[in-house]
Backbone as ProteinMPNN parsed JSONL, in Angstrom:
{"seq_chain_A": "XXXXXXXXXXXXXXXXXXXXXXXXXXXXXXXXXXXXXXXXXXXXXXXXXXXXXXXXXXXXXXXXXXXXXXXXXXXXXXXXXXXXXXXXXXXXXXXXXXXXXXXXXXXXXXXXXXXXXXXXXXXXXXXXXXXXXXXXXXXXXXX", "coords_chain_A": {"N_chain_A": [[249.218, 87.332, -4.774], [247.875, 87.249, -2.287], [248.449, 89.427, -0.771], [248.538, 91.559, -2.23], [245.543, 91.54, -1.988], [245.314, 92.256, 0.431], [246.606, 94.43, 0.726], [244.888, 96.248, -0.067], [242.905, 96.217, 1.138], [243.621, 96.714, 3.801], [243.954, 99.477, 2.579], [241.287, 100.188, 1.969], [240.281, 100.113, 4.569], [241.493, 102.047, 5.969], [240.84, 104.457, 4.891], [238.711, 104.943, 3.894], [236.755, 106.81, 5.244], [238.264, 109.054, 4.412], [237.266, 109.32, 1.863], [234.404, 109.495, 1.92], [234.3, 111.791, 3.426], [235.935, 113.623, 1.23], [234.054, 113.216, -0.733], [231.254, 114.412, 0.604], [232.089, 117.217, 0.914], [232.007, 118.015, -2.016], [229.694, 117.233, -2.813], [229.015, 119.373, -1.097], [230.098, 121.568, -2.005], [228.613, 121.997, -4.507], [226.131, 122.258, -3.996], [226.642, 124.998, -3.138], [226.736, 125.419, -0.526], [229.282, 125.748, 0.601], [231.614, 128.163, 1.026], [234.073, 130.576, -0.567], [235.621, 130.185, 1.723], [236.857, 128.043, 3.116], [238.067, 124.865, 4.4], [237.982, 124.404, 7.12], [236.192, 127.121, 7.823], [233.621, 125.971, 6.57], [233.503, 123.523, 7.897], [232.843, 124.9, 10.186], [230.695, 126.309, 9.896], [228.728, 124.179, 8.935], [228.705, 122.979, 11.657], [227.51, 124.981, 13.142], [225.676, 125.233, 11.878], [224.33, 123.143, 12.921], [223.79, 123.331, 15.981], [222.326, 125.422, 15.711], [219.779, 125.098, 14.779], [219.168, 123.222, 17.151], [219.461, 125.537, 18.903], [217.775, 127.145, 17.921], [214.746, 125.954, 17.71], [214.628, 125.298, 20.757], [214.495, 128.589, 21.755], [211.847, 128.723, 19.862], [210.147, 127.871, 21.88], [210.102, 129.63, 23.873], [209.635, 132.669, 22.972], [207.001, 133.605, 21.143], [206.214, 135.184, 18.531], [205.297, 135.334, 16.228], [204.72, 133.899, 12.659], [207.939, 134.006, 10.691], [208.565, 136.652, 11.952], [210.413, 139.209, 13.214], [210.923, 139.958, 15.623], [210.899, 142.806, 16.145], [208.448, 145.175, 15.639], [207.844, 147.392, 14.597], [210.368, 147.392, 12.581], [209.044, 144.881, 11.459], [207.019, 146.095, 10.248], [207.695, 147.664, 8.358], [209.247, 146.009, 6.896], [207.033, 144.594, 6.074], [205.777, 146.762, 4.552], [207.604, 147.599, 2.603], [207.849, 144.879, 1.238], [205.356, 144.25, 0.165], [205.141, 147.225, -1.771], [207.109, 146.094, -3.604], [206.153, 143.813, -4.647], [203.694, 144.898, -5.758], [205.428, 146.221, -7.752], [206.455, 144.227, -9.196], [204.114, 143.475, -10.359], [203.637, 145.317, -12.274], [205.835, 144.923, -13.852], [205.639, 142.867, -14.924], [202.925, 143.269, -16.244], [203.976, 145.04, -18.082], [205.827, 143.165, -19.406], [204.043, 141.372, -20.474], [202.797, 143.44, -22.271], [204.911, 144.076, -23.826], [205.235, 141.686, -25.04], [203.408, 141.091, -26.535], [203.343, 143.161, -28.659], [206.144, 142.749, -29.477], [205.087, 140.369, -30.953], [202.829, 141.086, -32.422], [204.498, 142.955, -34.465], [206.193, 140.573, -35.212], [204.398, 138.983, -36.453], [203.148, 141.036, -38.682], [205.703, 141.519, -39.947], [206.525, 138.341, -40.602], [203.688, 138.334, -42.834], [204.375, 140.282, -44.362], [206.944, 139.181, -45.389], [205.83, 136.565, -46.657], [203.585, 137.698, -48.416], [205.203, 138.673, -50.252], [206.786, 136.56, -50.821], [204.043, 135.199, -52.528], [203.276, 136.972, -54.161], [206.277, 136.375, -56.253], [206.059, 134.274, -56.294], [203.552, 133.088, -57.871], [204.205, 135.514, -60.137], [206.516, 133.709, -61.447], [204.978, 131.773, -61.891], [203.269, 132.024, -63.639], [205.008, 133.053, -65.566], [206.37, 130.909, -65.905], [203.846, 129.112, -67.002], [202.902, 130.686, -69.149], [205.653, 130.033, -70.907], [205.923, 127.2, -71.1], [202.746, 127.68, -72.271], [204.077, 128.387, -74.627], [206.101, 126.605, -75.585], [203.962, 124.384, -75.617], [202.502, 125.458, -78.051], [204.684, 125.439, -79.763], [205.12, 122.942, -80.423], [203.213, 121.95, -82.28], [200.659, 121.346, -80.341]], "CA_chain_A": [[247.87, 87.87, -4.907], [246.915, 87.424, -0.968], [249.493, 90.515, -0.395], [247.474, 92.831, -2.989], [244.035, 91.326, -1.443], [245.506, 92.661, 1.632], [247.169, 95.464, 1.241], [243.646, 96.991, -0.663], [241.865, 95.575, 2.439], [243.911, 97.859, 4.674], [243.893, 100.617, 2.015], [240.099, 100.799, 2.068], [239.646, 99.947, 5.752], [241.385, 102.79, 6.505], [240.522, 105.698, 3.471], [236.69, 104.882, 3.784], [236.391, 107.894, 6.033], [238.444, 109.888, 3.633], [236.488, 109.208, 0.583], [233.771, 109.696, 1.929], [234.603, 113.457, 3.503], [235.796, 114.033, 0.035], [232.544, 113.723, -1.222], [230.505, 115.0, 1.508], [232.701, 118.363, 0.326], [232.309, 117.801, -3.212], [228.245, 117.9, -2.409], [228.697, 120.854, -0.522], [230.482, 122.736, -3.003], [227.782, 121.607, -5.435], [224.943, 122.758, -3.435], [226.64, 126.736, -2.831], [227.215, 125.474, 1.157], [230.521, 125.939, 0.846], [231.958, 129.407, 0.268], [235.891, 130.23, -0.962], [236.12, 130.149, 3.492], [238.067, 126.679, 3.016], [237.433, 123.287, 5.326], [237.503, 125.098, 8.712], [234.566, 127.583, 7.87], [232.689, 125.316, 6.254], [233.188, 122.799, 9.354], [232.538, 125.357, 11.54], [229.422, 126.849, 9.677], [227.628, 123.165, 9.334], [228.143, 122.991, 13.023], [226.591, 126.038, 14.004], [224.154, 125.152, 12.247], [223.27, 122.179, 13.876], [223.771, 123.688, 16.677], [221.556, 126.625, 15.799], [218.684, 124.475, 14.837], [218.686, 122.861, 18.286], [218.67, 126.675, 20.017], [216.28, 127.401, 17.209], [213.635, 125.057, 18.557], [214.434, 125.981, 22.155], [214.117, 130.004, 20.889], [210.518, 128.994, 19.715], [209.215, 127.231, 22.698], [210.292, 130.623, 24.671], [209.135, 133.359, 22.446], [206.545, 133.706, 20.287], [206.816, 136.206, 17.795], [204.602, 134.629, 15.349], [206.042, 132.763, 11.467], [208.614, 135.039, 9.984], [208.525, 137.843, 12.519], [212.194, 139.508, 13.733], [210.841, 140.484, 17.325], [211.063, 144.299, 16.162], [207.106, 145.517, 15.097], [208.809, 148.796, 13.398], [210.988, 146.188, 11.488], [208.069, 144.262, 10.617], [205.762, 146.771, 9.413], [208.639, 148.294, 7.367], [209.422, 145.316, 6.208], [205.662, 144.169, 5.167], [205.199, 147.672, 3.323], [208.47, 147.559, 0.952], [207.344, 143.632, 0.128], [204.299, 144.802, -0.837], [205.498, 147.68, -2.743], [207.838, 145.195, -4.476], [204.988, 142.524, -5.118], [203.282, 145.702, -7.073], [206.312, 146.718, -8.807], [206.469, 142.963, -10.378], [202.679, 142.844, -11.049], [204.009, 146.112, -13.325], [206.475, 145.11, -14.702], [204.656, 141.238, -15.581], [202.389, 143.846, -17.273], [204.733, 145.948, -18.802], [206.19, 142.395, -20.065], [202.942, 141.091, -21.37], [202.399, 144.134, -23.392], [205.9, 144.387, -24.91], [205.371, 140.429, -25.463], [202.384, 140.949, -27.301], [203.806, 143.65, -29.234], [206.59, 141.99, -30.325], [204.335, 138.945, -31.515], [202.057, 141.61, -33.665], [205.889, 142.741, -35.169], [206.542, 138.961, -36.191], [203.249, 138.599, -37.432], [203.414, 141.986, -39.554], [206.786, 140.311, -41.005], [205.852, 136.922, -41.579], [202.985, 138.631, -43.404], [205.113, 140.714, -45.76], [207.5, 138.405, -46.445], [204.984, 135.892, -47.321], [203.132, 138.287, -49.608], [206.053, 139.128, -51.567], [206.885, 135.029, -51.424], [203.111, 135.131, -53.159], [203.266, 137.938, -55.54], [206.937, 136.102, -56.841], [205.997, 132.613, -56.844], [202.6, 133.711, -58.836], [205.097, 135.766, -61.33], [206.961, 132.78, -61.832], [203.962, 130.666, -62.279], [202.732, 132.879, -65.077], [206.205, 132.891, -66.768], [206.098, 129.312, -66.44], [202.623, 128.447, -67.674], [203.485, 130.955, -70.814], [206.804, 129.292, -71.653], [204.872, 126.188, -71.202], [202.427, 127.681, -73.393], [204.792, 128.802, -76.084], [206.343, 125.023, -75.721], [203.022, 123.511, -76.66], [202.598, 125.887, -79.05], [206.089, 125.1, -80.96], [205.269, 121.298, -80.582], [202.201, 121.619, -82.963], [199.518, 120.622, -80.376]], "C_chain_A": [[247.282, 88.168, -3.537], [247.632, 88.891, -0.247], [248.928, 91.603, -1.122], [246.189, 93.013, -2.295], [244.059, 92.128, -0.441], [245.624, 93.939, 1.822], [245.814, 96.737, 0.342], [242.899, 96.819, 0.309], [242.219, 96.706, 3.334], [243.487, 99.082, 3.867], [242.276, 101.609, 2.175], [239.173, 100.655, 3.607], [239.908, 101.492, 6.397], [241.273, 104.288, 6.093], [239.659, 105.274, 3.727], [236.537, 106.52, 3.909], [237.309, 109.47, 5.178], [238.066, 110.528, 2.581], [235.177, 110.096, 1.211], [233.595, 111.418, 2.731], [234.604, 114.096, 2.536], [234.488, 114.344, -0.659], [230.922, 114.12, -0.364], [230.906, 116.387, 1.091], [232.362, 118.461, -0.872], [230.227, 117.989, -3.163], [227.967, 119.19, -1.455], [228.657, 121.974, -1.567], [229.364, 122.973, -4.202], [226.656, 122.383, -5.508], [225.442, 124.437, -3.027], [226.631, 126.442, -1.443], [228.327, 125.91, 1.399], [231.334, 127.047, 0.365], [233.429, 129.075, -0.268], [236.668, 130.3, 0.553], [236.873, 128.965, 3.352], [237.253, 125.663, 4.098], [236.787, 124.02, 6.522], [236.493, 125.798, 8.834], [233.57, 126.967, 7.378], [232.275, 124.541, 7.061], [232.223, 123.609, 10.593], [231.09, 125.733, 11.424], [228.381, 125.851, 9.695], [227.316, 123.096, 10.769], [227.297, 123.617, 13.878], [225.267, 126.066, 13.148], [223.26, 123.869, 12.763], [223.123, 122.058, 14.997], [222.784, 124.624, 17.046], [220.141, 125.907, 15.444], [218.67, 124.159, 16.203], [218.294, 124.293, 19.214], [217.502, 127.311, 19.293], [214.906, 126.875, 17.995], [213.586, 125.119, 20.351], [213.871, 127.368, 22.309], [212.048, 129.73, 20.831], [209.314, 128.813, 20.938], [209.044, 128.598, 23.434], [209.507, 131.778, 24.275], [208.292, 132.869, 21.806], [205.86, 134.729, 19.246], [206.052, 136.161, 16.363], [205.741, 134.241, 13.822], [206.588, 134.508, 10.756], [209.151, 136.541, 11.02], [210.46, 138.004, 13.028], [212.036, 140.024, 15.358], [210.159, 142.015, 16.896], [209.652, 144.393, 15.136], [207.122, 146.554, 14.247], [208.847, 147.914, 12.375], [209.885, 145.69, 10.776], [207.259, 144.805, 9.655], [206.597, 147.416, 8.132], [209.086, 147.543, 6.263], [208.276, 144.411, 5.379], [205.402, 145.478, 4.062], [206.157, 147.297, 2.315], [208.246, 146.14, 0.39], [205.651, 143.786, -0.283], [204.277, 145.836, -1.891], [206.718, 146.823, -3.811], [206.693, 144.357, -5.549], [204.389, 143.791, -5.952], [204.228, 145.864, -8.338], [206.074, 145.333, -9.774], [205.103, 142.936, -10.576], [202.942, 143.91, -12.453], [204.791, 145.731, -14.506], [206.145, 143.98, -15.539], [203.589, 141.725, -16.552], [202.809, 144.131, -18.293], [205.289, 144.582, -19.808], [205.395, 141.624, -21.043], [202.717, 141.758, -22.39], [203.699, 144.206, -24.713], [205.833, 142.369, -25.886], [204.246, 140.134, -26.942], [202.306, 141.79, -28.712], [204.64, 143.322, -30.35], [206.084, 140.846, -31.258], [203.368, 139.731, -33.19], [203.064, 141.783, -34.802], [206.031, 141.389, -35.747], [205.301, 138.628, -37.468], [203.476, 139.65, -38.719], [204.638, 141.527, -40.501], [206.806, 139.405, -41.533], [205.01, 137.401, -42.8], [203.338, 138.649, -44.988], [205.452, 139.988, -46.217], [207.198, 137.114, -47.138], [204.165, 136.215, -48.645], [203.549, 138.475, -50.188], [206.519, 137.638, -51.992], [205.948, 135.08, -52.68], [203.426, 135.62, -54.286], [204.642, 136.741, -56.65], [206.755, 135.106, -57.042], [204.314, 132.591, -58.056], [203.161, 133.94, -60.321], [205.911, 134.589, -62.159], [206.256, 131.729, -61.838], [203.76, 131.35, -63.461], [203.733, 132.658, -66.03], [206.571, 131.353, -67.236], [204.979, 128.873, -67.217], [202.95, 129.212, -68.478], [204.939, 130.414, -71.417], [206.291, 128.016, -72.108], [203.89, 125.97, -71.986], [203.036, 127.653, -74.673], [205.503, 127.394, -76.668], [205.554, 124.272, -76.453], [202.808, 124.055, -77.915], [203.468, 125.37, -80.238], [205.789, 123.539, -81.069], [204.006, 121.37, -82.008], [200.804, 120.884, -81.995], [198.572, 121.346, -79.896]], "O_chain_A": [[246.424, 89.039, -3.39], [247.201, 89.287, 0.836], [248.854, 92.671, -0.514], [245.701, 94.104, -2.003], [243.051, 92.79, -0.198], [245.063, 94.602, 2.695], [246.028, 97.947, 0.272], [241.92, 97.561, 0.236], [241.39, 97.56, 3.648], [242.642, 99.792, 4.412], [242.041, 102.803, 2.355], [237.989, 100.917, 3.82], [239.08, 102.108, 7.068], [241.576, 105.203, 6.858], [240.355, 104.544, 4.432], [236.281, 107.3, 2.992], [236.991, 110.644, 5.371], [238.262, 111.697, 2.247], [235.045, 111.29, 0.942], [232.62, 112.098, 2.412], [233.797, 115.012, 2.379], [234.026, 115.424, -1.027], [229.782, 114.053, -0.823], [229.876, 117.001, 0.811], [232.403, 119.686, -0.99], [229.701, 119.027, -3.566], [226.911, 119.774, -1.212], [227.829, 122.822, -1.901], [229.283, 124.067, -4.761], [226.196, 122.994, -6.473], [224.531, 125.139, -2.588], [226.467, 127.519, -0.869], [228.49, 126.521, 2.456], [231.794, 126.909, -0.768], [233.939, 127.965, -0.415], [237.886, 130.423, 0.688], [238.018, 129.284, 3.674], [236.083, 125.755, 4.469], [235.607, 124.194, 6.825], [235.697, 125.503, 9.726], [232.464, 127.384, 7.723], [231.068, 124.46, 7.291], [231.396, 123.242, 11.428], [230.298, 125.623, 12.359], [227.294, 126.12, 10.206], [226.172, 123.123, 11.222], [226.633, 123.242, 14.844], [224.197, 126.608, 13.425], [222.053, 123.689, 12.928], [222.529, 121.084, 15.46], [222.36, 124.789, 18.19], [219.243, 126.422, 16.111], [217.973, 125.012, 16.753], [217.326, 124.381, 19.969], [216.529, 127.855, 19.815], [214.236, 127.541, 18.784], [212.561, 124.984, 21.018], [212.82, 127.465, 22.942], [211.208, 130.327, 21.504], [208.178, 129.279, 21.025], [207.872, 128.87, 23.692], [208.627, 132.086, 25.079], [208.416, 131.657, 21.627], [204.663, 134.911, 19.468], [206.301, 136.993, 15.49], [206.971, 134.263, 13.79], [206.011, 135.563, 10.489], [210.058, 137.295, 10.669], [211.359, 137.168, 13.115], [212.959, 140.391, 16.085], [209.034, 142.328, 17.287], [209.658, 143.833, 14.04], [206.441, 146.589, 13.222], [207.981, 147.615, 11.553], [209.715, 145.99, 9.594], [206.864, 144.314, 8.598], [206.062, 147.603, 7.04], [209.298, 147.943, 5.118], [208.484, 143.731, 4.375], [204.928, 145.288, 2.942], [205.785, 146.756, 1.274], [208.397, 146.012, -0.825], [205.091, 143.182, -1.198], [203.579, 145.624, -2.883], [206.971, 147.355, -4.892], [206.537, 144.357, -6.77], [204.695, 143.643, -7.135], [203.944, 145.708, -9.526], [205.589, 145.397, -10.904], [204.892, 141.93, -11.252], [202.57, 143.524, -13.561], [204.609, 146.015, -15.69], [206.322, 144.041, -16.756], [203.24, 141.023, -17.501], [202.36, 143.743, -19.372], [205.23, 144.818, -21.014], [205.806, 141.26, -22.145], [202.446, 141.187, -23.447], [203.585, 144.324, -25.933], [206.282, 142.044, -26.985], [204.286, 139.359, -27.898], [201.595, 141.463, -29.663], [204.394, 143.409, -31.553], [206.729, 140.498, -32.247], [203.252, 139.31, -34.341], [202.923, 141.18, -35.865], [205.938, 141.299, -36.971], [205.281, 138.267, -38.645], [203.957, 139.171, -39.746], [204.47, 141.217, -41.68], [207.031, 139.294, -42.738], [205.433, 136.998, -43.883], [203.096, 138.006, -46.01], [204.956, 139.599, -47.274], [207.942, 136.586, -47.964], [204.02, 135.476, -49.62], [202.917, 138.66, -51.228], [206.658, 137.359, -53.182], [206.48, 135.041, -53.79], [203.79, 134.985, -55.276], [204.188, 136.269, -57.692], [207.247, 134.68, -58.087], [204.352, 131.879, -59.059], [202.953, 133.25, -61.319], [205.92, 134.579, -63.39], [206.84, 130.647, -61.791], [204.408, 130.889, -64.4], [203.504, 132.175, -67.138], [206.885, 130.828, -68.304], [205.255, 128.181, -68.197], [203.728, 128.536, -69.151], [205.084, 130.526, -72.635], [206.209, 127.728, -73.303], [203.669, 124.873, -72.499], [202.615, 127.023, -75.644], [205.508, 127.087, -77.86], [205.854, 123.647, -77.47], [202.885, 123.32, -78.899], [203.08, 124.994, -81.344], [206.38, 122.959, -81.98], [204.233, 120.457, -82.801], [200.024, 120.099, -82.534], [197.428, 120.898, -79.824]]}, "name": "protein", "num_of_chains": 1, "seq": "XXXXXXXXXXXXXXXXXXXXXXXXXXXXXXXXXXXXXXXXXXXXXXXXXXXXXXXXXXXXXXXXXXXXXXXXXXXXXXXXXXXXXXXXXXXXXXXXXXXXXXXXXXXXXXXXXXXXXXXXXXXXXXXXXXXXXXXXXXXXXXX"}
């Protein structure tokens, strides 16, 4: 038994660092960090970016360019008009979706309706045919 104790002692003294890579990978892949690039680009891409955060934060102290900006004032303005013509397009089409939503809802209703009223009309008919059989029943009994 002290030869199993042992030889699991080594096993996990020196696999820790394997396991736990494994699933450091296994949360990458999870999270979309990790493309079909394999170990090496994925190594290489965490690095640069913790690399690129640190020249990031050097970058800001130097420039300032204000939040979001790309340097290029063209760029920017080009790129503030088409997200504003975007941001309209979806207020359109959030319309356009409201109305078909509301549409469809009058449609359900209009259906439910019918096929409730024709429920009515037939469960009615077959009340009537019941309460006269029912009559004709008491009738035949003598009461």
């Amino acid at each position: 038994m002290g030869h199993v104790l042992q030889a699991f002692w080594h096993g996990f003294a020196f696999l820790w660092p394997v396991a736990l890579a494994v699933l450091a990978w296994k949360m990458a892949e999870r999270r979309g960090m990790v493309g079909g690039g394999g170990l090496a680009t994925a190594a290489r891409s965490a690095w640069a970016g913790v690399l690129g955060n640190r020249r990031a934060g050097r970058r800001r102290t130097r420039a300032s360019f204000g939040a979001g900006s790309s340097g290029n004032i063209a760029f920017d303005d080009w790129r503030a008009a088409q997200i504003a013509e975007l941001d309209a397009e979806r207020r359109k089409l959030d319309a356009t979706h409201r109305e078909f939503a509301r549409f469809v809802e009058t449609l359900r209703r209009a259906k439910d309706r019918e096929e409730f009223d024709g429920f009515m009309k037939s469960f009615a008919g077959d009340r009537g045919r019941v309460s006269a059989a029912a009559g004709e029943r008491v009738e035949e009994a003598g009461v």
